[in-house]
C-alpha positions as CSV (number, residue, x, y, z in Angstrom):
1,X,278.5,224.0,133.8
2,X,275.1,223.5,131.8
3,X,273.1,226.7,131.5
4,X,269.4,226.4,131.9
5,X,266.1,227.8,131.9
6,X,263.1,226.7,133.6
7,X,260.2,228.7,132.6
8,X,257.5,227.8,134.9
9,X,254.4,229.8,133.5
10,X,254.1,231.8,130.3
11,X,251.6,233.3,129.3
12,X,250.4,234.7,125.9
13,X,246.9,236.7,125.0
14,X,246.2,236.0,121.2
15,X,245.4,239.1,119.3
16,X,243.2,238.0,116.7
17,X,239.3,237.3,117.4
18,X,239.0,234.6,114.7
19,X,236.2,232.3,116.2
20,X,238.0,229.7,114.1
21,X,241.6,229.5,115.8
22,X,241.5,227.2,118.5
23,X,242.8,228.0,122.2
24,X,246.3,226.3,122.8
25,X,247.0,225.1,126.3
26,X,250.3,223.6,126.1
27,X,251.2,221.6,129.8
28,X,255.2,220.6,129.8
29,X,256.1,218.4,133.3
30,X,260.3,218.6,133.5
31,X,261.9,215.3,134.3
32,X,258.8,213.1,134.3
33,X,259.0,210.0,133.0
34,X,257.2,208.2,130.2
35,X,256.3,205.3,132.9
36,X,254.9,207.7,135.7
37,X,251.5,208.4,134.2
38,X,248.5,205.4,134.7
39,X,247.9,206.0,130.5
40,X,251.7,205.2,130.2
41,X,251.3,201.9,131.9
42,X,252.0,202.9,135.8
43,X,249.9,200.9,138.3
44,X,250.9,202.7,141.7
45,X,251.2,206.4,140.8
46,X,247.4,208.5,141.3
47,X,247.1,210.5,137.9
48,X,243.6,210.2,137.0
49,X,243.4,214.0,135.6
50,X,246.5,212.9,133.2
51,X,244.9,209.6,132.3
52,X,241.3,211.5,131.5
53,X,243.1,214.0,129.4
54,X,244.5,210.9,127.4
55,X,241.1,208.9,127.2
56,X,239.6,212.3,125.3
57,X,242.1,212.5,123.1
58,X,245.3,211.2,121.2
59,X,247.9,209.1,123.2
60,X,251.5,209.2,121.4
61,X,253.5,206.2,122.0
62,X,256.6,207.3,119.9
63,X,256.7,210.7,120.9
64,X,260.3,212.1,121.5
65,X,261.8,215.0,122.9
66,X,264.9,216.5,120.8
67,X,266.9,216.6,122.9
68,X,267.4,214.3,126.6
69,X,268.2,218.0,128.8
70,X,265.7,220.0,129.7
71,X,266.9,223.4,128.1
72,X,267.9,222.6,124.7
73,X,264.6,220.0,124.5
74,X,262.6,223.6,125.3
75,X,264.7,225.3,123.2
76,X,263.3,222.8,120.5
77,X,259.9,222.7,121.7
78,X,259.6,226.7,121.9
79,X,261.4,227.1,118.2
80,X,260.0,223.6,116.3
81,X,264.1,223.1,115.4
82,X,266.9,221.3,116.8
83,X,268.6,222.7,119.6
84,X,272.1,222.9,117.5
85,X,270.5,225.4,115.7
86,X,270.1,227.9,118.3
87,X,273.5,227.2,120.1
88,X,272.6,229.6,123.7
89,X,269.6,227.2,125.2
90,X,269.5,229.5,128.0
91,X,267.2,232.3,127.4
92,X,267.3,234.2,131.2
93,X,266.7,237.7,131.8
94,X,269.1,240.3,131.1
95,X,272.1,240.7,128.7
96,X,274.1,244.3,129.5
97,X,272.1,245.4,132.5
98,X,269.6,244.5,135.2
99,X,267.0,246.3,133.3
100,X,266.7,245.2,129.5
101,X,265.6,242.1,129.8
102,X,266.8,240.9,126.4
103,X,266.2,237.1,127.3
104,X,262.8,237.6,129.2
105,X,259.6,236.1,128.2
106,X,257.5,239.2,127.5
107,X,261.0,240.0,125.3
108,X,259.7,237.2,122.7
109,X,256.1,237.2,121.9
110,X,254.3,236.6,125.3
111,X,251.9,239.2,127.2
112,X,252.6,237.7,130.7
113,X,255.2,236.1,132.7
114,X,254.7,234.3,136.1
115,X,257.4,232.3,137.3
116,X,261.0,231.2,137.4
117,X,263.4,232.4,135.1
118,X,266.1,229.9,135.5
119,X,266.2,226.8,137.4
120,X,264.6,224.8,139.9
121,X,267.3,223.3,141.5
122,X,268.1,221.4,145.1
123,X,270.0,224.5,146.0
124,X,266.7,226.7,146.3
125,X,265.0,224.6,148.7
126,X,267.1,224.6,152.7
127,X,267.6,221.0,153.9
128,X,267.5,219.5,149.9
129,X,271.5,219.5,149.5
130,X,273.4,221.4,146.8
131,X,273.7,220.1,143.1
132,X,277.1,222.0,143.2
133,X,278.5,219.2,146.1
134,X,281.1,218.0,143.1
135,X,282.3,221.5,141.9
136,X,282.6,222.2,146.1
137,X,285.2,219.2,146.4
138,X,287.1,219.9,143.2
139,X,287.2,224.0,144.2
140,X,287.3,224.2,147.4
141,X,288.3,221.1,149.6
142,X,290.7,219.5,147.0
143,X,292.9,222.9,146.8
144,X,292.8,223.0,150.8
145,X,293.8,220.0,151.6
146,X,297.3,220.2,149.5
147,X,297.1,224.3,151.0
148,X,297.2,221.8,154.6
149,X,300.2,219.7,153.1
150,X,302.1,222.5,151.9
151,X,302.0,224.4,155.2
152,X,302.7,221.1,157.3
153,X,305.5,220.3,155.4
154,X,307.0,223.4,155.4
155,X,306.7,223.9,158.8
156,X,308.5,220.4,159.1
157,X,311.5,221.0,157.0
158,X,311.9,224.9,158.4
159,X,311.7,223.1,162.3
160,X,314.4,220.5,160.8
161,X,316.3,223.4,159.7
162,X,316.4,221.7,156.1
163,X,315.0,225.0,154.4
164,X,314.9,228.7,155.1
165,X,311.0,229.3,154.6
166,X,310.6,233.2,155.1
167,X,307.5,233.8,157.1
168,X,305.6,235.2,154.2
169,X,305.0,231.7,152.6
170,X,303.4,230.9,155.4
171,X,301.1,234.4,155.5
172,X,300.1,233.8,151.8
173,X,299.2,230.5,152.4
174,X,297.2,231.1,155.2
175,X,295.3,234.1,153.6
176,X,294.7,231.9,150.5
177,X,293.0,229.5,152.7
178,X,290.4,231.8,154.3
179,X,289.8,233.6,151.0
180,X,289.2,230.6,149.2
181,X,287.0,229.3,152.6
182,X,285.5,233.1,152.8
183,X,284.1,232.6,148.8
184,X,282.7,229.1,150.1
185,X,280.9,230.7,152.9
186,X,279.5,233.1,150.8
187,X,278.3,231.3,147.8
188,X,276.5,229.3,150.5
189,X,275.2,231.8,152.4
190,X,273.9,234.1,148.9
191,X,273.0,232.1,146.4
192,X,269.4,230.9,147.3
193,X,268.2,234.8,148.0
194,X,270.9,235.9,145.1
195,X,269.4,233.1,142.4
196,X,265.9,231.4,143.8
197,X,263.4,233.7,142.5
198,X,259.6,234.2,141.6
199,X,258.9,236.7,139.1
200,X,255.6,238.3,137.9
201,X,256.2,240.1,134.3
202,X,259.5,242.2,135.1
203,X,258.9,242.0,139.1
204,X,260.8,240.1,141.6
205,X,258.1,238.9,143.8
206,X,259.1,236.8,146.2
207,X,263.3,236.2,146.7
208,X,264.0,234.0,147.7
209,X,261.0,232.0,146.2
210,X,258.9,229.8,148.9
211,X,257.6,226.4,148.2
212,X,254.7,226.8,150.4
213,X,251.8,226.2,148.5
214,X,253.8,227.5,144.9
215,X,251.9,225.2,142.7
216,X,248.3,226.4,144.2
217,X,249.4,229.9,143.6
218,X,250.5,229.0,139.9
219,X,247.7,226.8,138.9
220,X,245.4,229.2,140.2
221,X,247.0,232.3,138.3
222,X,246.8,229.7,134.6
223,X,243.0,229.8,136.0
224,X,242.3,232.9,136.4
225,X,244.5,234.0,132.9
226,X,241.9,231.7,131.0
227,X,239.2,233.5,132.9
228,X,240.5,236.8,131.5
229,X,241.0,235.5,128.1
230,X,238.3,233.5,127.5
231,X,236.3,235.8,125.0
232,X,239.4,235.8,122.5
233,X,241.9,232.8,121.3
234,X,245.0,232.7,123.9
235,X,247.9,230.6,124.7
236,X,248.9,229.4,127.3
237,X,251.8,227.5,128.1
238,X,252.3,226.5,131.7
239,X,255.5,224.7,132.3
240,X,255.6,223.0,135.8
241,X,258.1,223.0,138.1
242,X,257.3,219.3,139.0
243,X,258.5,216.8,139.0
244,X,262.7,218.6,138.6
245,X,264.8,218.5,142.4
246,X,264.2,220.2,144.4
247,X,260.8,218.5,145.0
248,X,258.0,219.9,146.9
249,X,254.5,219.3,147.6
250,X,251.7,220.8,149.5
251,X,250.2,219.6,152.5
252,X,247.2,218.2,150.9
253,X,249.7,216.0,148.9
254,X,252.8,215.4,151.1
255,X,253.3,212.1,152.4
256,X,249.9,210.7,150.4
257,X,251.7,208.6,147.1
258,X,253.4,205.5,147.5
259,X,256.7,206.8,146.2
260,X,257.7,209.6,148.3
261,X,258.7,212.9,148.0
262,X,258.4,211.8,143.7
263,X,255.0,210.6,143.9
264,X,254.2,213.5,146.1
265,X,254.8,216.2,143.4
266,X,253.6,213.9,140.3
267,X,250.1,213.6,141.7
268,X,250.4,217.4,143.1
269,X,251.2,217.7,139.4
270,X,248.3,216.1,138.5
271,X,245.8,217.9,140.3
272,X,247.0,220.7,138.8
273,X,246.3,219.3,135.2
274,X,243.1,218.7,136.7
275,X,242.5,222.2,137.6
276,X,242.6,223.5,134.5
277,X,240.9,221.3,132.5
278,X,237.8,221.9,134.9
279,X,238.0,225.9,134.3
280,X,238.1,225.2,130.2
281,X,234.7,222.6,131.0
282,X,233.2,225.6,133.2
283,X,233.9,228.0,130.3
284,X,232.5,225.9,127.8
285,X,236.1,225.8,125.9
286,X,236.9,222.8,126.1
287,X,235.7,222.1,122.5
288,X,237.2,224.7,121.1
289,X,241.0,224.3,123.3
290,X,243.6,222.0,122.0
291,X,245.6,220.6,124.9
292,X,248.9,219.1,125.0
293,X,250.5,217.0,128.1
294,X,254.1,216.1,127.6
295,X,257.3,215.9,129.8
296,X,260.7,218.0,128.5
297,X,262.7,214.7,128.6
298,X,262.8,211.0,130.1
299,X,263.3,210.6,134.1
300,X,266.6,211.4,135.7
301,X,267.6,207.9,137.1
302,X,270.4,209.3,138.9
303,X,268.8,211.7,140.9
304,X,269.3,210.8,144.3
305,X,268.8,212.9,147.3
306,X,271.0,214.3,150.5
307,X,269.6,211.1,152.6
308,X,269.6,209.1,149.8
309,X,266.6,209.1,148.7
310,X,265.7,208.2,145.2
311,X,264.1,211.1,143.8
312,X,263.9,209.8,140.0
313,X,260.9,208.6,138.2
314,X,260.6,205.8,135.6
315,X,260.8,205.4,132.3
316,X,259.0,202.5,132.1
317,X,260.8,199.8,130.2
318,X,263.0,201.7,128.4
319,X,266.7,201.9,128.8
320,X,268.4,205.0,130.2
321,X,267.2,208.4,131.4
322,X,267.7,212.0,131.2
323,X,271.0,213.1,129.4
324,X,271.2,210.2,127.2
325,X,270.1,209.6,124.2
326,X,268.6,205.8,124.7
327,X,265.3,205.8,124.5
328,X,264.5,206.2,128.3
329,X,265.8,209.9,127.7
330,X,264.1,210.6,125.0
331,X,260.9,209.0,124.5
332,X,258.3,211.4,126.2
333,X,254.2,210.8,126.9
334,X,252.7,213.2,124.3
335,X,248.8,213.7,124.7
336,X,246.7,215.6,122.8
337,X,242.9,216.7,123.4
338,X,240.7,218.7,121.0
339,X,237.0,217.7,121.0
340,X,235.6,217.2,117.9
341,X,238.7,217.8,115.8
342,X,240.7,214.6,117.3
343,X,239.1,211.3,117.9
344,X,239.2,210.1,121.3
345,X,241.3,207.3,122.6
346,X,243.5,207.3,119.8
347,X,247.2,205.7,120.2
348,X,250.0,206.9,117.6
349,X,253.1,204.7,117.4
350,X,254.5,206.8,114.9
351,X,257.6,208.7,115.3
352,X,256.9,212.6,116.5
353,X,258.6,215.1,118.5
354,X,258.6,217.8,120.7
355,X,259.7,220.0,118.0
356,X,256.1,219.3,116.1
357,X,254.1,221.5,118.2
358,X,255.6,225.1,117.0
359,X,254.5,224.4,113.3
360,X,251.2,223.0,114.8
361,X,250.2,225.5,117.0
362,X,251.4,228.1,114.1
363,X,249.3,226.1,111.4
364,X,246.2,226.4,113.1
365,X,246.8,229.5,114.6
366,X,246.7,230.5,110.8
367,X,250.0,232.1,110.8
368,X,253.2,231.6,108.1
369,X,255.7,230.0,109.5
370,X,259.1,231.4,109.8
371,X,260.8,231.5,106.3
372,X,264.4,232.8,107.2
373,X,265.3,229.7,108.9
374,X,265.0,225.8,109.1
375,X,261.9,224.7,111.0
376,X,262.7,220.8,112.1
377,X,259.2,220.3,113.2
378,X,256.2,219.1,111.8
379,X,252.4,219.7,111.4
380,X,250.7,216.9,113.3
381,X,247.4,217.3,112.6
382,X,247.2,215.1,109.2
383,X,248.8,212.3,111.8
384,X,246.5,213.1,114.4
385,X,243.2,213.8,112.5
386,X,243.7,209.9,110.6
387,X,244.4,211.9,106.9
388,X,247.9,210.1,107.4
389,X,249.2,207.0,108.5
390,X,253.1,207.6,108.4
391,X,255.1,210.0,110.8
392,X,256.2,212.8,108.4
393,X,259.7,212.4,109.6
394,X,261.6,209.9,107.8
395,X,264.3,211.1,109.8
396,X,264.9,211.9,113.0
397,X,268.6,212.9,114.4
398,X,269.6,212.7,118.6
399,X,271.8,215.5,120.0
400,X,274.1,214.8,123.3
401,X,274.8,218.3,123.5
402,X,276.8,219.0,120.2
403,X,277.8,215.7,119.0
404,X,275.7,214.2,116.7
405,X,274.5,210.6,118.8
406,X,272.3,208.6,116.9
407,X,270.2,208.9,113.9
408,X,266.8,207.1,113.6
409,X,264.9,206.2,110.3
410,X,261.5,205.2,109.6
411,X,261.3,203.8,106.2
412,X,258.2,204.3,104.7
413,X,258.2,200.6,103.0
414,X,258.2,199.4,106.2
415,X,257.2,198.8,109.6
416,X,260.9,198.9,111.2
417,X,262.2,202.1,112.9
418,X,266.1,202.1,113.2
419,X,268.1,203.4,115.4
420,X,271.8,204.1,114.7
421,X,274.3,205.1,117.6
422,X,277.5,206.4,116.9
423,X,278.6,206.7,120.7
424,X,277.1,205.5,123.9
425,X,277.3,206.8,127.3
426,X,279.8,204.3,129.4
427,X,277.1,203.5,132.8
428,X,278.5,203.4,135.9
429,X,278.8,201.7,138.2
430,X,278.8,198.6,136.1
431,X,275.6,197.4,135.5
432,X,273.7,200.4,136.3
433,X,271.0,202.2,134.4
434,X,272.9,205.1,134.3
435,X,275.9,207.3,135.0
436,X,275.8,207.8,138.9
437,X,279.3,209.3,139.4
438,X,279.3,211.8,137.4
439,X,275.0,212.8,137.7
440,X,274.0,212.5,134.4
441,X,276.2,211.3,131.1
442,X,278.5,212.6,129.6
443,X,279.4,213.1,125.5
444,X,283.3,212.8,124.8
445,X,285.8,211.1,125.5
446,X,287.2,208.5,128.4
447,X,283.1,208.8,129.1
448,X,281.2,207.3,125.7
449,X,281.8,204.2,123.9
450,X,282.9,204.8,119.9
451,X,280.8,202.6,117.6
452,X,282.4,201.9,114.4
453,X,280.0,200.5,112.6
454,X,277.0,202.2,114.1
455,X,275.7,200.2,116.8
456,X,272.4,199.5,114.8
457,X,268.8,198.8,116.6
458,X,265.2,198.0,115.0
459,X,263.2,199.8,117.8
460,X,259.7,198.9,116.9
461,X,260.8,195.0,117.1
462,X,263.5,195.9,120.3
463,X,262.4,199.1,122.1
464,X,264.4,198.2,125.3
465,X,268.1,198.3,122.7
466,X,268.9,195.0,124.2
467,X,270.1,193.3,121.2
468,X,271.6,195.2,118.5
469,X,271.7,194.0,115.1
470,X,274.8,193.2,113.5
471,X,275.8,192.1,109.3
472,X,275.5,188.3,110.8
473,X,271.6,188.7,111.8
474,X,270.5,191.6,109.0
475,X,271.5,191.0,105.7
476,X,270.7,194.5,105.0
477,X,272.9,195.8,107.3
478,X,275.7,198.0,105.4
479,X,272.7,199.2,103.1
480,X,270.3,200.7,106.4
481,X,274.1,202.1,108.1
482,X,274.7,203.6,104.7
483,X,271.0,205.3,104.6
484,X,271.4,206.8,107.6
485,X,274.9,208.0,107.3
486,X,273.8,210.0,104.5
487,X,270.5,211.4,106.0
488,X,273.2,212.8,108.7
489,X,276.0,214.3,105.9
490,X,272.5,216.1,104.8
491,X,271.2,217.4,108.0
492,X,274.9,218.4,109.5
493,X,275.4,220.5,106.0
494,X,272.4,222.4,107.0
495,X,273.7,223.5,110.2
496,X,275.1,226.9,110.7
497,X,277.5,228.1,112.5
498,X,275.8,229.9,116.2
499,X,277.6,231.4,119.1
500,X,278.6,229.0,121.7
501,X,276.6,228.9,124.7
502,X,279.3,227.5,127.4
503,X,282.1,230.0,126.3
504,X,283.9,231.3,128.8
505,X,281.8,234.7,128.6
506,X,278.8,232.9,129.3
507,X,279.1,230.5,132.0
508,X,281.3,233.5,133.9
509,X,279.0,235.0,136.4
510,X,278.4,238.5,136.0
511,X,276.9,240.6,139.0
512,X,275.7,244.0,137.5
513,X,273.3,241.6,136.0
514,X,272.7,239.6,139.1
515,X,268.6,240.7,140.0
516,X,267.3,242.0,143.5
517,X,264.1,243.1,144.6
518,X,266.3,245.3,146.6
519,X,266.7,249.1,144.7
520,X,270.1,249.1,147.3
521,X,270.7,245.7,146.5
522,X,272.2,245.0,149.9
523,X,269.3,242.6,150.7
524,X,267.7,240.4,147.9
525,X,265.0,239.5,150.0
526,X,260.7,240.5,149.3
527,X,257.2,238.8,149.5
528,X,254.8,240.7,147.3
529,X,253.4,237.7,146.0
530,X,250.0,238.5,147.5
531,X,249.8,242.5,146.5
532,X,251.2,241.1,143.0
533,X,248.0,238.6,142.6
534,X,245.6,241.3,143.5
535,X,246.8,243.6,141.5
536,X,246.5,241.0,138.3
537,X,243.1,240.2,139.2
């Protein structure tokens, strides 16, 4: 089980009233893919706010999240260091009771909260399926189909008169059956109102949550915070359910794109970007905002709906996809806009990441950053105002969950960026892009592929990893594996040890912290969505 957090709109008022300090508005898609937007190179998706945001400003080519799942890339994004270093990704709501909401938003530095606190997932949405259909069969229908064996051939061998079986077998049989078809039943019938809900601050406000025009009533909120805010530096970051199942769309947007339910939400998506980049223009801000557009990892490839549907995007022509580490999970689009600071229409093709935009938004918020701990990221202004040509990482190091993947070097004496895997996800079915039975890849054993050597790639002369490089075509071979393997003996002596985050304490669920708008809590179920959004106002 992978614990995760989708935080769909946070909010944060900057105290200080330096007219220096920028605005940050920091826009994070989840599961979009680096070949969905026009400025990435799509010809059939509509993202024309996306693509203006990237013809104002800096285009990243190389840009990477730190990790290929959505959590611990956020977890990276939200701390500027690699997600290993945290160990519990999920950040949540409570911790010992229903009210202390050790894990919440307004818990760590922001003034406002509007949105999901965990995930946005097929379950929540009726008619979408259930991403728990696996766990169902191995649970539930496995153990009652040998429970149906067991009884049929005891009740063969007892009418044979080959066995005594005393009637009581039979009762606890039958009574583990319906418990185990009773807990089914109720899982299904509780965990959309139980788990699929909007919050506003430390208010439920709608449970369970309602797609019906959600991203109006979130874009519109990000509008009217910036309305509120626009006499004093703020932050905003507004992290979009789009384009994660369960998808969604509004009227105005369903059934318009040329890929379905997809291209539905990405260009919903868009709008939205749209939207808030008219209310900085309005406010005459936009010179003074930075802006960031990126995705929290490559398109899920193996997303596939109830009707079998695809429901994945693209990632353009790079191999792989969310929860891998080849580049198609990884590399991200990465746009920056700040008028006058940034030069317009600017592509990077240097190595960055996610991680970079804590110690940036820190920087020139003109704040220290953190000295009792590692910060991974980097500063990317030198890169992005021209005062530097390199990437200030020589090295950069890929995480599939707690196994160290792949390692990738930029050598500043020259223009090659390897890439050097030490396992790699076994595809299936063969021939695939990607590891359909099982959802997304997996990280040990029967599932990866050992490499011993490395299996070694030049990315900026192969960035599809189509033909690795082996001691017969690079003479240099032994000396780049050798470079690398000692970057990684540096970076994993850094690494502390943290609490693990699927121990059994963890992933068990725990109801006195289960959340209801209820006070009774015998029914999880409210709308005060609209009272909320006058009351904000």
């Amino acid at each position: 089980m992978k614990l995760r957090l989708l935080l769909l709109l946070l909010l944060c008022e900057a105290h200080s009233h330096a007219a220096s300090r920028p605005n940050f508005v920091l826009l994070m898609a989840d599961d979009l893919g680096i070949g969905d937007p026009g400025c990435y190179g799509n010809e059939t998706l509509r993202t024309p706010n996306i693509d203006q945001l990237a013809e104002g400003g800096v285009k990243l080519t190389h840009h990477l999240a730190a990790s290929p799942l959505c959590t611990p890339s956020r977890a990276a994004f939200m701390t500027g260091r690699y997600p290993i270093r945290s160990g519990k990704w999920h950040l949540g709501t409570n911790c010992h009771n229903k009210t202390d909401f050790c894990h919440h938003p307004l818990s760590h530095g922001f003034d406002y909260f509007h949105g999901i606190p965990m995930t946005n997932l097929r379950d929540c949405k009726p008619g979408e399926g259930s991403v728990f259909t696996g766990g169902i069969r191995a649970l539930v229908f496995i153990p009652l189909q040998i429970i149906a064996i067991t009884l049929l051939t005891l009740a063969v061998v007892k009418c044979l008169g080959l066995v005594h079986v005393p009637p009581g077998i039979f009762v606890c049989l039958l009574c583990l059956a319906a418990m185990i078809l009773g807990l089914l039943v109720c899982f299904l019938h509780y965990f959309r109102p139980l788990n699929c809900f909007l919050m506003r601050n430390h208010e439920i406000t709608q449970q369970p949550i309602s797609y019906d025009n959600l991203m109006q009533r979130l874009t519109a909120d990000a509008a009217q915070f910036i309305q509120r805010n626009a006499e004093t530096p703020f932050l905003l970051v507004l992290s979009y359910l789009h384009v994660h199942t369960a998808l969604f769309s509004s009227k105005d947007f369903s059934g318009k794109s040329k890929h379905g339910a997809y291209g539905d939400a990405v260009e919903e998506m868009d709008w939205s970007v749209g939207q808030i980049l008219n209310v900085l223009d309005e406010l005459k801000l936009a010179n003074n905002t930075l802006v960031y557009f990126t995705s929290d990892q490559g398109a899920h490839v193996e997303e596939v709906s109830a009707k079998g549907e695809v429901h994945g995007g693209s990632n353009g022509i790079y191999k792989g996809g969310k929860a891998n580490n080849w580049e198609g999970g990884i590399r991200i689009p990465g746009i920056l806009r700040w008028p006058g600071v940034i030069k317009a229409g600017l592509e990077i093709d240097e190595p960055t990441s996610n991680m970079d935009i804590f110690p940036t938004v820190v920087n020139l918020a003109g704040s220290p950053l953190p000295e009792d701990r590692i910060i991974d990221g980097r500063d990317l202004m030198p890169l992005l105002q021209g005062k530097t040509q390199l990437s200030d990482h020589e090295f950069l190091f890929h995480y599939c969950n707690f196994y160290l993947n792949a390692v990738r070097w930029r050598p500043r004496n020259s223009t090659s960026v390897w890439k050097a895997f030490f396992f790699t996800p076994k595809f299936n079915p063969e021939g695939a892009n990607g590891c359909f039975s099982t959802h997304v890849c997996l990280c040990h054993g029967q599932f990866v592929n050992q490499h011993h050597p490395p299996l070694l790639f030049d990315i900026s002369r192969d960035p599809r990893e189509r033909n690795p490089v082996s001691p017969m075509t690079e003479p240099r071979f032994q000396e780049i594996v050798d470079v690398m393997q000692r970057a990684a003996d540096r970076h994993t002596k850094t690494l502390q040890e943290v609490p693990n985050q699927l121990s059994l304490g963890n992933i068990l669920w725990k109801p006195w912290l289960q959340m209801c708008c209820s006070s009774s809590g015998l029914s999880c179920q409210c709308d005060r969505e609209e009272q909320a959004r006058r009351e904000s106002r």
